[in-house]
PAMAR-64601 format. One line per field, with one value per atom (N, C-alpha, C): residue in one letter; chain; atom name; x, y, z. Coordinates in steps of 0.001 Angstrom, whole numbers. Example, Ala and Ser with C-alpha at 12.3 -4.5 7.8 and 13.67 -1.06 7.14 Angstrom:
2
rest <- [a a a s s s]
kette <- [A A A A A A]
atom <- [N CA C N CA C]
c1 <- [13190 12300 13200 12850 13670 12900]
c2 <- [-5690 -4500 -3300 -2250 -1060 30]
c3 <- [7800 7800 7800 7080 7140 7870]
//
This chain:
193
rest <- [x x x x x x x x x x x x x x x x x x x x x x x x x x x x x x x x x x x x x x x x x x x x x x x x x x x x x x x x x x x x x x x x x x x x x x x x x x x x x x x x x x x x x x x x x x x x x x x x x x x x x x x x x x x x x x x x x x x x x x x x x x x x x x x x x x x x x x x x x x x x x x x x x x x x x x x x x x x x x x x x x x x x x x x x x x x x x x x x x x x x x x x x x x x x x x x x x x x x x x x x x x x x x x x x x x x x x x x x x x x x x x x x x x x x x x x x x x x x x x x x x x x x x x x x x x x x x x x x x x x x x x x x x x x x x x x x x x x x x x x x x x x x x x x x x x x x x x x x x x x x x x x x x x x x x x x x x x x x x x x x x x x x x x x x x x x x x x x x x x x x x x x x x x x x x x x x x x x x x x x x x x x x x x x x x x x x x x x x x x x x x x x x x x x x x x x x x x x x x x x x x x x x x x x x x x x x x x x x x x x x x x x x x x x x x x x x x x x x x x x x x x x x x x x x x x x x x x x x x x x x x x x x x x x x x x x x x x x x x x x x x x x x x x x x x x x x x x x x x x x x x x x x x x x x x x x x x x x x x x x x x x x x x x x x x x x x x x x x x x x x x x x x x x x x x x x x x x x x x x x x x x x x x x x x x x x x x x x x x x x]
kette <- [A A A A A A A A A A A A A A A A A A A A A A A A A A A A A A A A A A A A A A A A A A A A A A A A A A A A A A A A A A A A A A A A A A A A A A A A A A A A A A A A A A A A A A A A A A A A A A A A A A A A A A A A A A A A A A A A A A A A A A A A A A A A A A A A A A A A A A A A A A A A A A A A A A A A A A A A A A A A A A A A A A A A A A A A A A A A A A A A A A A A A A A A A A A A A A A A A A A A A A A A A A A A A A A A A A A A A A A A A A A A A A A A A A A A A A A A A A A A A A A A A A A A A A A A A A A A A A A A A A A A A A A A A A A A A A A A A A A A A A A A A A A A A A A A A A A A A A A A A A A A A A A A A A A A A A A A A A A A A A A A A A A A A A A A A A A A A A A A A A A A A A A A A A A A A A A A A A A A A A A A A A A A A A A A A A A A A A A A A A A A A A A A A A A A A A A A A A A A A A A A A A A A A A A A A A A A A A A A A A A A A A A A A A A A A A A A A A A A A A A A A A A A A A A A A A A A A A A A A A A A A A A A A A A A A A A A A A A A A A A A A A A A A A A A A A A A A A A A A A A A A A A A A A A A A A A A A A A A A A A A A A A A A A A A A A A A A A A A A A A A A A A A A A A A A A A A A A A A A A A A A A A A A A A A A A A A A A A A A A A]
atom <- [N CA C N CA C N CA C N CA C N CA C N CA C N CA C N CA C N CA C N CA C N CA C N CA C N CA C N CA C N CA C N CA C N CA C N CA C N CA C N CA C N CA C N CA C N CA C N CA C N CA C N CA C N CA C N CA C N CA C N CA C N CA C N CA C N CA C N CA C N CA C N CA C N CA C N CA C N CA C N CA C N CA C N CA C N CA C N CA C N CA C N CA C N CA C N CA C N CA C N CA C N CA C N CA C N CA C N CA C N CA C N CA C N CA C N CA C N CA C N CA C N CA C N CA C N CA C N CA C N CA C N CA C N CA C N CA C N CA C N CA C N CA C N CA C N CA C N CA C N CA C N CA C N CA C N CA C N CA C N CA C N CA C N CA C N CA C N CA C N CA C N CA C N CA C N CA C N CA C N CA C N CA C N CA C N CA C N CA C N CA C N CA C N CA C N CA C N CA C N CA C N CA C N CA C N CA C N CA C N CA C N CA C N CA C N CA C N CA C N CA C N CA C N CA C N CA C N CA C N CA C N CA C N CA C N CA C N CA C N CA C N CA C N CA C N CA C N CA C N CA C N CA C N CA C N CA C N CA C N CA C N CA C N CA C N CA C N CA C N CA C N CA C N CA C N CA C N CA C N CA C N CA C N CA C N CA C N CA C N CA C N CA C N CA C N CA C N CA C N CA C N CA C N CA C N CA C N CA C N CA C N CA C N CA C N CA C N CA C N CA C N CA C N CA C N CA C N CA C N CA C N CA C N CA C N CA C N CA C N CA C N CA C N CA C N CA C N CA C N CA C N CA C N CA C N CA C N CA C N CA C N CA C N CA C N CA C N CA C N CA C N CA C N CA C N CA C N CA C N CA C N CA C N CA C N CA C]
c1 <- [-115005 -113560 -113047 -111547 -111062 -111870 -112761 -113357 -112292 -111062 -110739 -110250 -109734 -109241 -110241 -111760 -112586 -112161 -112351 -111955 -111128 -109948 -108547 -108580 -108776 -108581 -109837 -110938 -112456 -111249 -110667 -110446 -109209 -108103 -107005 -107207 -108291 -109169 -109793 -109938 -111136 -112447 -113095 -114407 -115302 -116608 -117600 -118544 -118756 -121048 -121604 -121493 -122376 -122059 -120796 -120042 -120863 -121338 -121814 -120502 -121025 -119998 -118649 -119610 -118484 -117848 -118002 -117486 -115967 -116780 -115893 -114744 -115107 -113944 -113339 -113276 -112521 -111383 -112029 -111252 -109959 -110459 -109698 -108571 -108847 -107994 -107302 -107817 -106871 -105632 -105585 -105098 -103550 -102391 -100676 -100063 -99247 -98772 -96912 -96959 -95549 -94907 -93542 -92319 -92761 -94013 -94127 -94321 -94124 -94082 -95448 -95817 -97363 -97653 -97238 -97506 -98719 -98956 -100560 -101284 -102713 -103849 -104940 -104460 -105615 -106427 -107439 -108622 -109584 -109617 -110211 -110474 -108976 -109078 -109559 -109336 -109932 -111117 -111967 -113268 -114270 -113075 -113430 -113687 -112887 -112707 -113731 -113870 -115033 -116181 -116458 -118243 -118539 -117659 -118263 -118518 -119840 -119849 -118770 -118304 -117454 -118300 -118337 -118864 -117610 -116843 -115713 -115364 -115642 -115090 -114237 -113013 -111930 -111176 -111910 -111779 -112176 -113057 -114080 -113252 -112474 -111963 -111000 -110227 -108826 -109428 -110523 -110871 -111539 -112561 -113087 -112202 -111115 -110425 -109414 -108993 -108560 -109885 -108636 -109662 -109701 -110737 -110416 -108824 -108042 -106792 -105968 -105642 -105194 -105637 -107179 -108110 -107331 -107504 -106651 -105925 -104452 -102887 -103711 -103823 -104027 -104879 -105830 -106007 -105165 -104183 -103281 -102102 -101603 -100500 -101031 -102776 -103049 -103147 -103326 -103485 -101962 -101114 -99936 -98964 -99189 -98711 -99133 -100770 -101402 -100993 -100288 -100106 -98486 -97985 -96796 -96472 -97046 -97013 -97256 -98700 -98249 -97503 -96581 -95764 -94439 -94611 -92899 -93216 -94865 -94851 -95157 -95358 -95468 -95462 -94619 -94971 -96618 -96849 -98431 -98080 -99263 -100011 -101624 -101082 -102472 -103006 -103668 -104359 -105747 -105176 -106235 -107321 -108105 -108802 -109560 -110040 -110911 -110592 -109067 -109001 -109520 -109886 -110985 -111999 -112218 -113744 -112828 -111811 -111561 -111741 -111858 -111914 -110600 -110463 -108934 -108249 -109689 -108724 -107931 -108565 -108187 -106889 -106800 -105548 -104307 -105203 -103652 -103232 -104114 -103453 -102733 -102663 -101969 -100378 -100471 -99136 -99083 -99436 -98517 -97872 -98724 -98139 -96844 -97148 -96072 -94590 -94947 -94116 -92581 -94150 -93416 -93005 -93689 -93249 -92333 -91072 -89913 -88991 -89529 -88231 -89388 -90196 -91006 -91599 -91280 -92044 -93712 -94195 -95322 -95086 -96572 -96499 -97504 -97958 -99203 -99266 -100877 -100604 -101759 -102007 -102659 -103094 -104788 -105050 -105992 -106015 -107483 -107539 -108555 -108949 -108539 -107668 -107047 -108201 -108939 -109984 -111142 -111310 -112396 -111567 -110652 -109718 -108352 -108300 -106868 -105099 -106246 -105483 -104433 -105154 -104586 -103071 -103099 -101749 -100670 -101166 -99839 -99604 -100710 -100631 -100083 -100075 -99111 -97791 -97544 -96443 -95569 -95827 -95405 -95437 -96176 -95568 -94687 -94277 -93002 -91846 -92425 -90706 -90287 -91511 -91240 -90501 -90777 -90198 -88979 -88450 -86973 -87536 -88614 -89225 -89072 -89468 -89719 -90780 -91079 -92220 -92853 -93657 -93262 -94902 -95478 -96828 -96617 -97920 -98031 -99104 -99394 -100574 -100767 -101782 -102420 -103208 -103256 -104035 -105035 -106066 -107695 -106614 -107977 -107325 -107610 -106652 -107365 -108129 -109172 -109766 -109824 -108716 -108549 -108078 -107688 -107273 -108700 -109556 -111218 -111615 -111534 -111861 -111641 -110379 -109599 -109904 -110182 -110455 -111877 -112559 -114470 -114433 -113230 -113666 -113282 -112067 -111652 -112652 -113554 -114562 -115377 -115954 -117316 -116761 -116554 -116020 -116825 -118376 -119154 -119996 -119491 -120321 -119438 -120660 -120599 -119443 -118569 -118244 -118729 -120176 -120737 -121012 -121552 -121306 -120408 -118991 -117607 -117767 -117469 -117155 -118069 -119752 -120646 -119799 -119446 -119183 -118016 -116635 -115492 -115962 -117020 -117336 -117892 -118304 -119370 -118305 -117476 -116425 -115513 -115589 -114156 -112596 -112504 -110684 -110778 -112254 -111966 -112504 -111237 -111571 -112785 -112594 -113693 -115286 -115622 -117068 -117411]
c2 <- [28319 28125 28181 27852 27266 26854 26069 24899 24661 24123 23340 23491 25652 26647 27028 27276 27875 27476 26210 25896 26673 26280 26575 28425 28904 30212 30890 30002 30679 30386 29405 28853 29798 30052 30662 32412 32608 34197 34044 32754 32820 33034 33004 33247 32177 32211 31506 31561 30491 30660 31978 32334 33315 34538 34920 35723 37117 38324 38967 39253 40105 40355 41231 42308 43317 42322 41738 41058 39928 39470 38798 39906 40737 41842 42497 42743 42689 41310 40756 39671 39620 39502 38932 40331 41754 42749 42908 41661 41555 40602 40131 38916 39260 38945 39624 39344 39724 39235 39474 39751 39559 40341 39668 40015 39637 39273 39044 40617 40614 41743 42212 43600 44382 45040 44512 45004 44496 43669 43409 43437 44254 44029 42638 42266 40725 40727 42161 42200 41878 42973 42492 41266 40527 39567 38131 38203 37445 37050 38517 38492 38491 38523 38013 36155 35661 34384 33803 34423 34284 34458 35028 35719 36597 37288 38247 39293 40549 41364 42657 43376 44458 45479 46121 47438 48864 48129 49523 49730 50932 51549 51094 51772 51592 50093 49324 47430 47409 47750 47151 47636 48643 49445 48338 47696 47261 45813 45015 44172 44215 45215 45284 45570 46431 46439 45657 44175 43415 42191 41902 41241 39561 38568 37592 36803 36444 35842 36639 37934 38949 38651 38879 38512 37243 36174 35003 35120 35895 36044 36599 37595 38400 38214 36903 35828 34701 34032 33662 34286 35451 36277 36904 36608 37144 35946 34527 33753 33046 32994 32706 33778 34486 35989 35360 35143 34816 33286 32404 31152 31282 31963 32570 32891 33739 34503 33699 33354 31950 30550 30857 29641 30137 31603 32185 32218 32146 32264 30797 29581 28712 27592 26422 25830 25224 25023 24842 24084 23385 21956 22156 22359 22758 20708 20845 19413 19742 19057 19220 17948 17644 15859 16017 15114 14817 15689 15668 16527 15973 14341 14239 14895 15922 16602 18256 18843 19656 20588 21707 22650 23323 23193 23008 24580 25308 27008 26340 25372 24444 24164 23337 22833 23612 24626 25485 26415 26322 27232 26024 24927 23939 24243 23555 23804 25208 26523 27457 27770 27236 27173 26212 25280 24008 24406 25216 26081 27638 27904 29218 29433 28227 28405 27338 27879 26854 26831 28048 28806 28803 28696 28652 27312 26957 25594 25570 24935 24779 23762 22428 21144 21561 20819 20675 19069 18946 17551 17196 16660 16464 15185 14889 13269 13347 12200 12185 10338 10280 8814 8957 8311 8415 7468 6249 5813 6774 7751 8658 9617 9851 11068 10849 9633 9452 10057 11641 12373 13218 12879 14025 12895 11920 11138 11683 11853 12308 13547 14241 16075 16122 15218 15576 14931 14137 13774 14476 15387 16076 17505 17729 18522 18415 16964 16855 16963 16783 17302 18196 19350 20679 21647 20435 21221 20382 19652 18705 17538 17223 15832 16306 17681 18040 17675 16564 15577 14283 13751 12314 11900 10597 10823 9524 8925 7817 6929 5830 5398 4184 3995 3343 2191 970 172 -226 -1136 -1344 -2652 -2340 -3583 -5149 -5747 -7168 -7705 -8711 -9243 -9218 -10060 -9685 -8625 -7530 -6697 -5466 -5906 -5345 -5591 -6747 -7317 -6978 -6399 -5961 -4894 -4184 -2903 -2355 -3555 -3341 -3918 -5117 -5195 -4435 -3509 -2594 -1671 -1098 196 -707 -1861 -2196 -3525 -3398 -4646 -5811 -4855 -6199 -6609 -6224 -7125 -8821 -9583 -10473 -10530 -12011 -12086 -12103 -12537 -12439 -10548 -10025 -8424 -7748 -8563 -7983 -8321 -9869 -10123 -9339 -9083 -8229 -7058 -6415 -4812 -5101 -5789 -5795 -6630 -6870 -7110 -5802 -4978 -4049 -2992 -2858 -1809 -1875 -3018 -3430 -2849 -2943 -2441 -1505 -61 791 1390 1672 1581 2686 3664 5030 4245 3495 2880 1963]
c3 <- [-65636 -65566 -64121 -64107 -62372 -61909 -62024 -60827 -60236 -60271 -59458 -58497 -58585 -57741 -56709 -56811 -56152 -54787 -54202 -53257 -52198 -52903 -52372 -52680 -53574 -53238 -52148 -51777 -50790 -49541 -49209 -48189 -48136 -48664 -48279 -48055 -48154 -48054 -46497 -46302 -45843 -45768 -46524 -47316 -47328 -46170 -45808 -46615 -47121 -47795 -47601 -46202 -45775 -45735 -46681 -46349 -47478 -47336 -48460 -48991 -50638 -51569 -51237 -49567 -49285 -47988 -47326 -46860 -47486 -48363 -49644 -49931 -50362 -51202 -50331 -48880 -47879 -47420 -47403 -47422 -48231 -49810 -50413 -50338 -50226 -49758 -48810 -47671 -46945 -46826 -48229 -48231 -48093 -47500 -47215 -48456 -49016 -49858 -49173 -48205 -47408 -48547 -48820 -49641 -51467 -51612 -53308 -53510 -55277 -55715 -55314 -55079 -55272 -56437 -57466 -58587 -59449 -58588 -59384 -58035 -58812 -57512 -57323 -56451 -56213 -56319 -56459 -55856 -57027 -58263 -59174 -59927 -59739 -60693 -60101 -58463 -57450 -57730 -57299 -57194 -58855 -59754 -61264 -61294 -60116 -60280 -59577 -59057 -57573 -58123 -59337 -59952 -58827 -58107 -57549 -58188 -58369 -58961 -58248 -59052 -59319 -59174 -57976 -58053 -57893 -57473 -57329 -58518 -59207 -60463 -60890 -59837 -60256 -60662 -59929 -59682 -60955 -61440 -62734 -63814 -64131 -64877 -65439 -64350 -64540 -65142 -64998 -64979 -67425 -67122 -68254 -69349 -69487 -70394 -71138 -70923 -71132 -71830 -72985 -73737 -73004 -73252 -72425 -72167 -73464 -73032 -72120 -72146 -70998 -69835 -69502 -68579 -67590 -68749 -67769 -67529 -68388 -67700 -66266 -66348 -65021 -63865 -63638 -63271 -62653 -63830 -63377 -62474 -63071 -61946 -61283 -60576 -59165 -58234 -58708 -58159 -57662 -58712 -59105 -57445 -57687 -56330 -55022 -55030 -53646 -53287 -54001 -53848 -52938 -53888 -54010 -52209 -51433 -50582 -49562 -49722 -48574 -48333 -49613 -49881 -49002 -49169 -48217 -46644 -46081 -44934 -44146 -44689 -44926 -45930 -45636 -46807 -46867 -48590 -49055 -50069 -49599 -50376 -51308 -52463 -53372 -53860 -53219 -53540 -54428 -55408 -56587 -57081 -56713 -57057 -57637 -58185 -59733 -60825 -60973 -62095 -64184 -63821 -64761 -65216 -64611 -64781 -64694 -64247 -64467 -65656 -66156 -67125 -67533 -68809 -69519 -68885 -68425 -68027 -66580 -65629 -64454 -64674 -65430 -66094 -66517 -67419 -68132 -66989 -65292 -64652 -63976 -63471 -62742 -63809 -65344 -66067 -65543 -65981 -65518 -64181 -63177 -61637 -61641 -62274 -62084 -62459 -63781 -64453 -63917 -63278 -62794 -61295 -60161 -59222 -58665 -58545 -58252 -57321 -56670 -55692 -54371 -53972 -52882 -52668 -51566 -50581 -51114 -52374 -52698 -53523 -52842 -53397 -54209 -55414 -56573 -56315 -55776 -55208 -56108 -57938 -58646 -58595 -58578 -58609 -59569 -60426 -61351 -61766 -62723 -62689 -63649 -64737 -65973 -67071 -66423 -66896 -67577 -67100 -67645 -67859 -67687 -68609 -69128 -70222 -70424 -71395 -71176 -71915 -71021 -69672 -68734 -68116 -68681 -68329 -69458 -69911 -71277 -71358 -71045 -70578 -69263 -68022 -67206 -67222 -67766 -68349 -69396 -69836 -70822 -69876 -68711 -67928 -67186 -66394 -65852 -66652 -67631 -68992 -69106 -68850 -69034 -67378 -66966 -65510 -64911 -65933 -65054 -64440 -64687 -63462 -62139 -61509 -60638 -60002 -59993 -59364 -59972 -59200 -59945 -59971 -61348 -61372 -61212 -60036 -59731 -60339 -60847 -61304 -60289 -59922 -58942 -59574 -59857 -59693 -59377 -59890 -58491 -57171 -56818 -55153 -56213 -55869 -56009 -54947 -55386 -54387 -53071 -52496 -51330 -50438 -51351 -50600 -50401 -51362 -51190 -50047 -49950 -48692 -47482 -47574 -46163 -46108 -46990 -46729 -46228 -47120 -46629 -44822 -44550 -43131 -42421 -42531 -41523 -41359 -42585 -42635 -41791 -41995 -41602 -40636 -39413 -38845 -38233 -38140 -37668 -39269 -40513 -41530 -41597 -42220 -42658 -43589 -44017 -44775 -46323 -46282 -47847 -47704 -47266 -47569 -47970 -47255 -47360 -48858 -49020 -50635 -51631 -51382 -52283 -52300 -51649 -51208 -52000 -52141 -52850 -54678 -55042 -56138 -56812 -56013 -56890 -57221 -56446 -56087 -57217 -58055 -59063 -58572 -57209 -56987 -56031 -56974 -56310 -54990 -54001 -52538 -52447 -53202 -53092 -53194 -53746 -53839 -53017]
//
C-alpha cells in the first residue's frame, strides 16, 4: 500500500537508499511541523509506511494497537499533517504519475487529501493513462464533485502523425526522415515511447 506516496514522503524527510533505519527514524523526527497541530506523532505511522521496523517500544505500542482501518486513518492524519506543514512554509506540488497501477490504499489517500486540505497552498498534480485504467476517470471525476471542482481533469489525446514527427525530430535531430516516420508509427501518438 501507498506506492504512490513512498517517493514523496523519502524525499520530503530526506531519506537516502543508504540511509540505516536509525538514521531514517531521525529524520522523519525531525521532520517541523511549524504551526500544524502536534497532536499526532509522525513517527510511528511514517516509519509504518516506510516498512521500517519499530524498535522503540513506545513507537510500536501506538502503532500495534489499532486494528488495520484505524491503522490507515492514522497513516493518513500523519501524512495528511506532514503535507500540511510544508504547505504553510511553502507552497507544494504532490505530483503523482502512473496512477494506473496505483493501489486503491494510494488512491483513497489522494481522495482524502483532496478532501481535507483546502486552506494551505498544496497542488495534487494527478496523471494516469485512462486506457489501462478507465475507472480512475470516473473516480476522479466524482472527486472533483466532492470538492466544488476545485481543479480541473485534463484528457490528452495521442499526437497525430505529424505531430510524432516533430517531436521524434526535435529529440533526434540528425535522424533520417524514414526513422522519424518508424519511430512516430510504433509510438501510436504516444510521445513517452
Amino acid at each position: 500500500p501507498y506506492s504512490a506516496f513512498l517517493n514523496i514522503v523519502t524525499t520530503l524527510c530526506g531519506i537516502t537508499p543508504t540511509d540505516s533505519d536509525e538514521e531514517i527514524h531521525a529524520k522523519i523526527a525531525a521532520v517541523k511541523l511549524g504551526t500544524v497541530s502536534t497532536l499526532i506523532d509522525l513517527v510511528p505511522y511514517i516509519e509504518y509506511l516506510l516498512s521500517i521496523e519499530l524498535v522503540d517500544e513506545a513507537l510500536l505500542s501506538k502503532v500495534n494497537h489499532f486494528d488495520p482501518e484505524q491503522l490507515k486513518r492514522q497513516v493518513f492524519l500523519a501524512l495528511r499533517e506532514m503535507f500540511v506543514s510544508h504547505a504553510r512554509r511553502q507552497p507544494l506540488i504532490l505530483v503523482l504519475d502512473n496512477l494506473q497501477w496505483a493501489d486503491d490504499v494510494s488512491l483513497e489517500l489522494i481522495e482524502y487529501l483532496a478532501q481535507s486540505v483546502d486552506s494551505v497552498p498544496l497542488l495534487l498534480y494527478l496523471m494516469a493513462r485512462d486506457d489501462e485504467a478507465p475507472q480512475l476517470k470516473t473516480r476522479f471525476e466524482q472527486l472533483l464533485a466532492k470538492v466544488n471542482q476545485r481543479g480541473a481533469l485534463v484528457s490528452l489525446e495521442p499526437l497525430n502523425q505529424a505531430s510524432s514527427v516533430e517531436v521524434a525530430k526535435y529529440l533526434l535531430p540528425n535522424a533520417s526522415q524514414v526513422v522519424l516516420e518508424y519511430m512516430s508509427r510504433q509510438s501510436d501518438g504516444i510521445p513517452f515511447y
